[in-house]
C-alpha positions in Angstrom: 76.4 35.9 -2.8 74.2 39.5 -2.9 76.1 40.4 0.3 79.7 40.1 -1.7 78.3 42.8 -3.8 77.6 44.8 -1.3 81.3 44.3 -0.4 82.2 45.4 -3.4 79.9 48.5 -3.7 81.2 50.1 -0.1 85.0 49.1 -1.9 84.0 50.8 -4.7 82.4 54.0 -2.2 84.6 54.8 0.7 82.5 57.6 1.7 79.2 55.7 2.2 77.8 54.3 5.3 75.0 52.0 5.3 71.8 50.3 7.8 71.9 46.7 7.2 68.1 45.7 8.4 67.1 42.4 8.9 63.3 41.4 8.9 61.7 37.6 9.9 58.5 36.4 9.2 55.2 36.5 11.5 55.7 33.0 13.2 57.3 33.0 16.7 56.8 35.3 19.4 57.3 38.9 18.6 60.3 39.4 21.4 62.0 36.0 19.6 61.6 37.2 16.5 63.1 40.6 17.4 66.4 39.3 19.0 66.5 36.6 15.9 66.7 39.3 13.3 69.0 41.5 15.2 71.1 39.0 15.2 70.9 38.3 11.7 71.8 41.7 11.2 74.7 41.9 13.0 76.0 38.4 11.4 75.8 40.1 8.0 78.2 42.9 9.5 80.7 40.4 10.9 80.5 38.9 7.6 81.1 42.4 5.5 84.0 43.8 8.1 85.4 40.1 7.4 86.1 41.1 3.8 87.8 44.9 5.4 84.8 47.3 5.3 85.1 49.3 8.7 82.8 48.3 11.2 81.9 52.2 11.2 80.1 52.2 8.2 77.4 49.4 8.9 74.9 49.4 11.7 72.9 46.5 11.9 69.0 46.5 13.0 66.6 43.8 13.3 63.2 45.2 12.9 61.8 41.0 13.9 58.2 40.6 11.6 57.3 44.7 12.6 57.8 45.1 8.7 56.7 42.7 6.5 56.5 42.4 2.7 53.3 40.7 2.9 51.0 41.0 5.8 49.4 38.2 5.5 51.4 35.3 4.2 49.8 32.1 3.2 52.3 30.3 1.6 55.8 29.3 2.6 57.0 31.2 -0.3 55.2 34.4 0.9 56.4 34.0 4.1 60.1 33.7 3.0 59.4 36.8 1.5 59.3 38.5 4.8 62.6 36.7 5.5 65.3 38.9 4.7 68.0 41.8 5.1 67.8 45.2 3.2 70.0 47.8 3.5 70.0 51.2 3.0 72.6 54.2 2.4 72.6 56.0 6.0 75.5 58.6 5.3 77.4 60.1 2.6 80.7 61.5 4.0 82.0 65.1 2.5 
């Protein structure tokens, strides 16, 4: 699972903090869509502090289908594309 080794890399680097940012494609409403990947997000933390990373060193943000991969998906495989959650080094602690 790509999430374990994100486990592994915030073992491996105490001092880093990171934005886990969760994106959905451009079906639903946008409001729905916003709320859906929020909480994708934030189930990707609860899934990380399961496995003893401090809840302090993840925030979670949906960004719902404001950022997609491809703008104008016409397959199911593009639009799964737009389906995902990124993250992103946030902090670096002295």
């Amino acid at each position: 699972m790509r999430l374990d080794t994100l486990v592994q890399t915030l073992m491996d680097n105490p001092k880093i903090s990171v934005e886990l940012s969760s994106h959905t494609d451009q079906r639903g409403k946008d409001a729905y869509n916003l709320k859906l990947s929020q909480r994708r997000a934030e189930s990707a933390v609860d899934y990380i502090v399961s496995k003893g990373i401090a809840r302090t060193r993840i925030t979670a943000r949906g960004y719902g289908e404001t950022r997609p991969i491809i703008a104008k998906p016409i397959s199911e495989a593009e639009y799964q594309r737009n389906r995902r959650t990124e993250f992103k080094v946030t902090r670096v602690a002295n």
